[in-house]
C-alpha positions in Angstrom: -22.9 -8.0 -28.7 -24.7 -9.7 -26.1 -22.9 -9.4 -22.3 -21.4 -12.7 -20.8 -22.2 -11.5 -17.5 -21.3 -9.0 -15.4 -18.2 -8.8 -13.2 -16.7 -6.6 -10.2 -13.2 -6.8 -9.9 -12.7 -5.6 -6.0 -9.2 -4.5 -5.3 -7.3 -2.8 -2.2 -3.2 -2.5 -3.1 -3.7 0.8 -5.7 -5.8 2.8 -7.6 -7.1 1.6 -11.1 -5.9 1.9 -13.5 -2.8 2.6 -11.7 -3.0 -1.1 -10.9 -1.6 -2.1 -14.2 -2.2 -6.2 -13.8 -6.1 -5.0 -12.9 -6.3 -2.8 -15.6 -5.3 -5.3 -17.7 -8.0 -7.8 -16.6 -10.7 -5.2 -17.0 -9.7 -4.1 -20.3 -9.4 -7.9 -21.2 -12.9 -8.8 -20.3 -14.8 -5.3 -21.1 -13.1 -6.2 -24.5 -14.5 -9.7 -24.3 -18.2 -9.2 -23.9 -18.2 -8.7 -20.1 -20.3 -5.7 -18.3 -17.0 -4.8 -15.8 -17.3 -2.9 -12.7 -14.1 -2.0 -10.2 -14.0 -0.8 -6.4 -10.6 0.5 -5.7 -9.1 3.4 -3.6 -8.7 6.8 -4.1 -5.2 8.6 -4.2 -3.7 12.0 -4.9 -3.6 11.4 -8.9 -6.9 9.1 -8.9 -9.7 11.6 -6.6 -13.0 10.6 -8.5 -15.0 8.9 -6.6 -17.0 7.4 -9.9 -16.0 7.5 -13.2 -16.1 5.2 -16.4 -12.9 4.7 -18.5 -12.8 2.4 -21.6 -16.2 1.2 -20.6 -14.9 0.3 -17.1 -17.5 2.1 -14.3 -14.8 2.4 -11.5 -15.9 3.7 -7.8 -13.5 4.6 -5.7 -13.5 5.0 -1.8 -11.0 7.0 0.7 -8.4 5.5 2.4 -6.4 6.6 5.8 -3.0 7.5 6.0 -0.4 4.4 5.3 1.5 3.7 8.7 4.2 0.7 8.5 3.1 -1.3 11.4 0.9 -4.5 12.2 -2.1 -2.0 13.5 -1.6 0.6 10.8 -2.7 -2.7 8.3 -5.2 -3.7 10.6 -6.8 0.1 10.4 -6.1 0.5 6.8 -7.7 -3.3 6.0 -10.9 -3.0 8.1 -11.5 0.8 6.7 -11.0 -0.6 3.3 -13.3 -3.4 3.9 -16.6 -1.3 5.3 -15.7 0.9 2.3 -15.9 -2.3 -0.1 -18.5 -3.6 1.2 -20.9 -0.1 0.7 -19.8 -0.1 -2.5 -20.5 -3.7 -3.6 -24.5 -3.4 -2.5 -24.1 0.3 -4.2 -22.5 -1.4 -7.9 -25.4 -4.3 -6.9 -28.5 -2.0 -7.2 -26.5 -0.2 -10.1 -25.6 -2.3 -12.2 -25.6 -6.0 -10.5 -23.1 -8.7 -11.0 -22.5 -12.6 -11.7 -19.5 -12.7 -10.3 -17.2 -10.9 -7.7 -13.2 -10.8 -8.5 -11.0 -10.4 -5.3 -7.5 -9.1 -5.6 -5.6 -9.9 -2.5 -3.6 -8.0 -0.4 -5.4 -8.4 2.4 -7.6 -11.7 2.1 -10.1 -10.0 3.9 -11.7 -9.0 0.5 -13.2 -12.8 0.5 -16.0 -11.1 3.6 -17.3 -9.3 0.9 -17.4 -11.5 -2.2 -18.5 -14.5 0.5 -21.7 -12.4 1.7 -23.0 -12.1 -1.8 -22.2 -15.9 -2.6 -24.2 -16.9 0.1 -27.0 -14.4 -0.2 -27.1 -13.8 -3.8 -25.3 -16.7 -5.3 -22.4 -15.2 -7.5 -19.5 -16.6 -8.3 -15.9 -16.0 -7.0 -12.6 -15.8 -8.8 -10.1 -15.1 -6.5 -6.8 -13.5 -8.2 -4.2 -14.5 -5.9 -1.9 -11.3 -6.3 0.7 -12.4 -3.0 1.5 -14.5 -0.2 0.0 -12.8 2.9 1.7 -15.7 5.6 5.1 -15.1 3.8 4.8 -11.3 3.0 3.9 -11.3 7.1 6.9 -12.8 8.0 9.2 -11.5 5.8 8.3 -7.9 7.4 8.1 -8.7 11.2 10.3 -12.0 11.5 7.9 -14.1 14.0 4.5 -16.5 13.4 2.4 -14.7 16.5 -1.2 -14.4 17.0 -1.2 -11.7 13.7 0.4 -14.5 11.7 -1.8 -17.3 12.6 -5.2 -15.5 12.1 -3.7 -14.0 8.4 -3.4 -18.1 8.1 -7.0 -18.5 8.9 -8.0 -15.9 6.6 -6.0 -17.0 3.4 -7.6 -20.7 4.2 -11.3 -18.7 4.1 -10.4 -16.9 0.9 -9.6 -20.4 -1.0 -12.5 -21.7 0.6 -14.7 -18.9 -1.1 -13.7 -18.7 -4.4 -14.6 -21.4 -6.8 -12.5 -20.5 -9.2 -8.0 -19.1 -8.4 -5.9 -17.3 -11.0 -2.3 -17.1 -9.4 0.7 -14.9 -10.8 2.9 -17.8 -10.9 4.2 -21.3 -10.3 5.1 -21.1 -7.1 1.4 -19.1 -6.4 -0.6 -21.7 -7.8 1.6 -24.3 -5.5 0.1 -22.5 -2.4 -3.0 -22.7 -3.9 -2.9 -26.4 -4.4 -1.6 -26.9 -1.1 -2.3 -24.8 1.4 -5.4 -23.9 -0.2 -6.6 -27.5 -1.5 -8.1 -26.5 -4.5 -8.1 -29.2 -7.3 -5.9 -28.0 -10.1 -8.3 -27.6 -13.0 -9.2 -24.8 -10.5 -6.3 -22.9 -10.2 -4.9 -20.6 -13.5 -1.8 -19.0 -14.2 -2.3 -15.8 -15.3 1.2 -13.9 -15.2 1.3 -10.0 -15.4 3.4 -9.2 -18.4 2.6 -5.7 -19.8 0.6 -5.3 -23.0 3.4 -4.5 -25.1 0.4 -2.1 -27.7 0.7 -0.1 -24.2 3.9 -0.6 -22.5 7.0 0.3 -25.3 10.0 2.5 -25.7 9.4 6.3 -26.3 12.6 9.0 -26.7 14.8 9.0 -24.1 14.5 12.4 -22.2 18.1 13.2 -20.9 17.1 15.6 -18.5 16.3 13.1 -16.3 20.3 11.8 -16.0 20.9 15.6 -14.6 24.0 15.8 -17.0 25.4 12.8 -15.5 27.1 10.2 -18.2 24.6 7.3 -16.9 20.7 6.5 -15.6 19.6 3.4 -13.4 15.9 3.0 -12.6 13.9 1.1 -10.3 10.0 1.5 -10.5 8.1 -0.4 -8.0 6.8 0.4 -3.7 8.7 1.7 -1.1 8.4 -0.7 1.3 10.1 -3.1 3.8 10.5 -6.5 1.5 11.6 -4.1 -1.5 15.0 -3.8 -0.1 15.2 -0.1 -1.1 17.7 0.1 1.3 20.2 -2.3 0.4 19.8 -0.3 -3.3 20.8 3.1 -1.4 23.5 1.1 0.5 24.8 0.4 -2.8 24.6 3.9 -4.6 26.9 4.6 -1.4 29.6 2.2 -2.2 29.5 3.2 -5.9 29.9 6.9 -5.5 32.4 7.0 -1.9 34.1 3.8 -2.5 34.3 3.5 -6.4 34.1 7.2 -7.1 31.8 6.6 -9.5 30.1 10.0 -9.4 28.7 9.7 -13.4 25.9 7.7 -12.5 22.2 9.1 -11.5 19.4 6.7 -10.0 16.0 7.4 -10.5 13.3 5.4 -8.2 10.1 5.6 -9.1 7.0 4.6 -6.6 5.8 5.2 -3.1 5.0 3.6 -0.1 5.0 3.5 3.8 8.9 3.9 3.3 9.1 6.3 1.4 9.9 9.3 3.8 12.4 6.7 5.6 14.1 6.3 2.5 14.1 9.9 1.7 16.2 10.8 5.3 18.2 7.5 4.9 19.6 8.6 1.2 20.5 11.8 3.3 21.9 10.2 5.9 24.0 8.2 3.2 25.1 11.7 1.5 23.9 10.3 -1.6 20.9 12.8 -2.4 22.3 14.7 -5.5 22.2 11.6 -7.3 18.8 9.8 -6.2 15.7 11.4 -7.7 12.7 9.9 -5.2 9.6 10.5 -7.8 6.4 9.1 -6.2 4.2 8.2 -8.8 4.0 9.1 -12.0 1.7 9.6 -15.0 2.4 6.3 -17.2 3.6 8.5 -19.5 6.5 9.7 -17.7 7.5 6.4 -16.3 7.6 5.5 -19.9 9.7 8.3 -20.7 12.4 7.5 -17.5 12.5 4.0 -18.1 13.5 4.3 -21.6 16.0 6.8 -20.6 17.7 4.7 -18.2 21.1 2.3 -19.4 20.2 -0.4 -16.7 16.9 -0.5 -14.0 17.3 -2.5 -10.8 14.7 -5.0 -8.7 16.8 -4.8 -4.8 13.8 -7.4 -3.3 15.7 -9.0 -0.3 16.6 -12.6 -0.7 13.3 -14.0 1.8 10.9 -16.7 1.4 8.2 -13.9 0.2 10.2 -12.6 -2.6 11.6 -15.8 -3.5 8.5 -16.7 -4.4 7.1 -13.6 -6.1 7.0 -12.2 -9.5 7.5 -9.0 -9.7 6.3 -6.9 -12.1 8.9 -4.5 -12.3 11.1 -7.0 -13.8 8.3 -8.0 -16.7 8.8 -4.0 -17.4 11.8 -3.7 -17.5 12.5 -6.9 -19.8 9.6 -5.2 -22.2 11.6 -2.0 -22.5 14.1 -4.0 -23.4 16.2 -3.0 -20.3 19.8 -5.5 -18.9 18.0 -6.1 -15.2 20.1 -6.4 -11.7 18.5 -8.3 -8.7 19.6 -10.5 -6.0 19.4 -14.3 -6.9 15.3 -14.9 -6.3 14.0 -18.4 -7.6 11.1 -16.4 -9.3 13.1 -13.7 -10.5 15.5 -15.9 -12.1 12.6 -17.6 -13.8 11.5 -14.9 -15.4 14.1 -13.1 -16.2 16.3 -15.8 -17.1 19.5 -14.5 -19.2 17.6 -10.7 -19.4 19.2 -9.8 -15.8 22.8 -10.7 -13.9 22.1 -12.0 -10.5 23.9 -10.4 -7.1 24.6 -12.0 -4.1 21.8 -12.4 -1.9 21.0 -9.5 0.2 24.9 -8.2 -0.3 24.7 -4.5 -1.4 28.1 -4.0 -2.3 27.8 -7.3 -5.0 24.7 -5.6 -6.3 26.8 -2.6 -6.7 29.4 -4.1 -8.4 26.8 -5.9 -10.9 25.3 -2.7 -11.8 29.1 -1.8 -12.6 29.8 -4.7 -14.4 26.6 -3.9 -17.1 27.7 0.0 -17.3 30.8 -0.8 -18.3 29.8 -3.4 -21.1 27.2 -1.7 -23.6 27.5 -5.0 -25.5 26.4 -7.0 -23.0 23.5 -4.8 -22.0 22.3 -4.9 -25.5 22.5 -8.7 -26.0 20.4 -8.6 -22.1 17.9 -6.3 -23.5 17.3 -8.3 -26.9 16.7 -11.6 -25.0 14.4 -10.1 -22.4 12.5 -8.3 -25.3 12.3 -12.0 -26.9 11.0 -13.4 -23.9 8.2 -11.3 -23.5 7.1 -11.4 -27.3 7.3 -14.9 -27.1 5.7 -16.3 -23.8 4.8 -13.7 -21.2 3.7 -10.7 -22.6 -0.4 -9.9 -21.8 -1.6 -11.8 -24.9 -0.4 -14.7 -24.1 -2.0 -14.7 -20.0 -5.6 -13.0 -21.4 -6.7 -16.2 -23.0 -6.0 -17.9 -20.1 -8.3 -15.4 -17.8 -10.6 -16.0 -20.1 -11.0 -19.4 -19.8 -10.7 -19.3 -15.8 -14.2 -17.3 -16.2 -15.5 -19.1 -18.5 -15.0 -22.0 -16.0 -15.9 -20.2 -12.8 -19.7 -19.0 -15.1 -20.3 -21.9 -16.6 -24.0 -23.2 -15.6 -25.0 -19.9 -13.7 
């Protein structure tokens, strides 16, 4: 079959294909007829520096310790830029490109795909993956000099790309506004799991350490996450309810994650939290079918509000009851599939996970209808025509 062009997807968040919505993309359009290359970071499960998988030639660079503060970013993002930018002009002499795919966090990533659109004359599609003004102030609470040039970038990065795919409504409304792009320019491309990959196996009940129930949450351990809040309320159920019949198991990592660790021992709640780090995908698979409800504790701010998260899209596949504060995005997707606490309020969101332990009808009738609503509108086959056609777009008369 005879290429459509050649594409490198440039992403800084995670590892492919770790990075599941990336991973999805580049299956998609090596599938499709596309020659795909992908520069991403290395971690402790992902050390190749190049490799090809499924057809997809990944290159991989280093990256420094994560530190949880403004000039830990501003270390890790420049790093990660030099490092991208090597390895463009590298996949360039290699294997050359049509088109350069940015996946933001940070918008820095437009320096980059903006030196070859000006020099070489590729295209840019620039998949808008979060909300860098919000996500800023959602972690540090103030609009400073930081705040003001993330605004500047975010502007440059619309300005760039000729073509935006956005995660979601309230995405592409930044887009259109903020970044002034006209809409026949701007996709929605949501990241539901490809439910051929992403299914129930057999529950494993070693992971519920002989304990009647199992909760999971799968996602970063970070700030906005409201991990916290979550341990808050594992406190409350087992010291206030008693409810010692009831084992959590979070999945992920992050510039948290050692906070969390000492706070859950702080809280006197350690026999019952298992802190994982990442997994293969087959054991998340394996602990998220084992679990009776799985949580998404994102504090109630304007960054999650306006955020999908892809946790929930999971969890609603493995047909899983969902519990999460009331977020406008949340409640879009998840609709009837999750019960909603009280914003920020860690006792409510303990009681809620409660209230779907003790009712196994109503965590079934939950799990059928989020099922439903991913086999019927937001599973992966129904967003991959749609990133099609944003490239086809973004190529057409190259």
């Amino acid at each position: 079959m005879e290429s459509l062009g050649k594409v490198l997807i440039i992403v800084e968040n995670l590892p492919v294909p770790f990075d599941r919505r990336v991973w999805m993309e580049s299956i998609t359009l090596q599938r499709a007829g596309y020659e795909v290359s992908v520069i991403c970071p290395m971690d402790k499960s992902f050390t190749a520096a190049y490799e090809v998988i499924d057809g997809v030639h990944i290159y991989r660079h280093p990256m420094p310790p994560e530190i949880s503060s403004v000039f830990g970013y501003l270390r890790e993002y420049l790093w990660a830029v030099v490092w991208e930018f090597r390895l463009a002009h590298r996949v360039w002499k290699e294997r050359g490109f049509d088109l350069v795919h940015i996946c933001n966090p940070p918008d820095l990533l437009f320096l980059t795909a903006g030196w070859f659109k000006l020099f070489k004359g590729i295209k840019v599609i620039f998949d808008q993956h979060d909300i860098n003004l919000e996500m800023y102030e959602a972690k540090y609470g103030r609009r400073d000099f930081f705040y003001y040039g993330l605004s500047l970038v975010e502007r440059l990065t619309f300005a760039t790309a000729d073509v935006v795919i956005s995660t979601n409504e309230s995405y592409k409304e930044v887009a259109l506004t903020r970044g002034r792009k006209p809409s026949n320019r701007v996709f929605v491309v949501r990241s539901g799991p490809d439910l051929s990959r992403f299914y129930l196996v057999p529950p494993n009940l070693h992971y519920r350490k002989g304990r009647k129930y199992l909760v999971g949450y799968v996602g970063v351990m970070g700030e906005p996450e409201g991990i916290d809040y979550l341990l808050q309320a594992i406190h409350h159920l087992v010291y206030v309810k008693g409810r010692t019949d009831i084992q959590f198991s979070l999945i992920g990592s992050g510039p948290t994650f050692e906070e969390l660790n000492a706070l859950s021992r702080e809280l006197k709640i350690t026999e019952f939290v298992d802190f994982t780090g990442r997994i293969s995908n087959e054991e998340l698979l394996e602990r998220l079918s084992t679990c009776d409800v799985c949580v998404n504790p994102d504090r109630k701010n304007p960054y999650n509000d306006r955020s999908t998260m892809n946790k929930i899209l999971e969890y609603m596949a493995l047909g899983k009851p969902v519990v999460q504060f009331d977020l406008l995005e949340g409640r879009r997707s998840a609709a009837g599939a999750s019960v909603y606490a009280n914003p920020n309020d860690p006792v409510d969101f303990a009681e809620k996970i409660l209230e779907l332990l003790n009712n196994p009808e109503k965590r079934k009738v939950m799990g059928d209808e989020g099922q439903q609503r991913m086999r019927e509108k937001l599973e992966w086959r129904y967003q991959a025509p749609i990133l099609l056609e944003a490239y086809r777009l973004a190529l057409q008369g190259r």
